[in-house]
N, C-alpha and C positions, 0 to 999 in steps of 0.2 A: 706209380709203376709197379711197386711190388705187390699191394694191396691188386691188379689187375691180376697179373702172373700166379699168385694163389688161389683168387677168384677163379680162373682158367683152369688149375687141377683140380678144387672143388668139383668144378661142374665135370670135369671127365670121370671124377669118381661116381658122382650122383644125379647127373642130371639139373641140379636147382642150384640157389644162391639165397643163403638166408642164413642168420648168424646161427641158429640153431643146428639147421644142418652140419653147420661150421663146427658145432662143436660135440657132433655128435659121431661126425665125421675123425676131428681131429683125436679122438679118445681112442676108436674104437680098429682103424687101419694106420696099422704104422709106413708104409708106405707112404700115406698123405701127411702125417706129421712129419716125419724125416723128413719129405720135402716144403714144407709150413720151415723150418730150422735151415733146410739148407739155402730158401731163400732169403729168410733173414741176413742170418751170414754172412751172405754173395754181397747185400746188399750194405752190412756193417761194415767188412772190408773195406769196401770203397770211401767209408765216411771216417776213418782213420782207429788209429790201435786199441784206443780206449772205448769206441763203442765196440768193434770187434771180440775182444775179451770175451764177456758173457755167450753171445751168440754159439763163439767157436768152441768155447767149453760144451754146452748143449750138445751142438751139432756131431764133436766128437764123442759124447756119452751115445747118441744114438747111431753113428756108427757102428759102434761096438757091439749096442745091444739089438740091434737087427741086423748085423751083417751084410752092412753096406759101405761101398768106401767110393763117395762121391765127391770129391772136391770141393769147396765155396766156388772154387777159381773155373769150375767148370762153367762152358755156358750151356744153358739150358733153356729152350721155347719153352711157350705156354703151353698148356694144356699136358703134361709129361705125367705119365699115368705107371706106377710100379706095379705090377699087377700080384706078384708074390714079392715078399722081402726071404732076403739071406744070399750070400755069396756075389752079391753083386758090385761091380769090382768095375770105374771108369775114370777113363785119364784126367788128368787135370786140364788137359791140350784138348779135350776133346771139344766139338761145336755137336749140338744135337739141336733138330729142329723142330716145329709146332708139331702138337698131337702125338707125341712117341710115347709106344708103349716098350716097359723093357719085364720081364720077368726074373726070377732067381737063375743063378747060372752061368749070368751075361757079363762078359770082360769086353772092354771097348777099351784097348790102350794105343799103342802105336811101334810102328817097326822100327829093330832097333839094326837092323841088317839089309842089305840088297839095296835095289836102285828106289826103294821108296823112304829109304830111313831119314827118321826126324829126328832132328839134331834140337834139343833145347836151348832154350836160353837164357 
């Protein structure tokens, strides 16, 4: 499953699927690493605190250093394409679907007032 879902952003960065790409890819647009780490993550989470560990460390080193604050706990389709990194800012609650592209800039959180407000939990 996750091995597909990265495969899927691969291919919206570049078109192909080949470990080289992969890794010339993963070096070179931080966009596509950060999300390489945020699927890991997503995916340690769920497998309990000791695989977790490593990944989230990562995953929060590259928050920082690109300027993005995307949750594990987000969910995220295939194919999700960062097109710039920095300032990019999304809910933990948020659902996002196949083929989304987001650029620098972009806050996708949730109301915390009026008749649509989301109550966590």
């Amino acid at each position: 499953m996750i091995q597909k879902l990265i495969l899927s952003d691969l291919y919206r960065y570049t078109g192909k699927y080949s470990f080289s790409v992969f890794i010339k890819t993963y070096f070179r647009i931080p966009g596509f690493r950060f999300m390489v780490w945020h699927r890991i993550a997503a995916r340690a989470k769920a497998l309990g605190l000791i695989f977790y560990l490593l990944p989230w460390l990562y995953h929060s080193r590259l928050k920082y250093k690109f300027g993005m604050d995307i949750p594990p706990e987000t969910k995220i389709g295939k194919g999700f394409y960062i097109g710039h990194f920095g300032g990019i800012v999304i809910s933990s609650m948020a659902v996002i679907g196949e083929n989304c592209n987001v650029s620098q800039g972009v806050t996708i959180g949730l109301s915390s007032r009026g008749k649509k407000k989301v109550i966590q939990q």
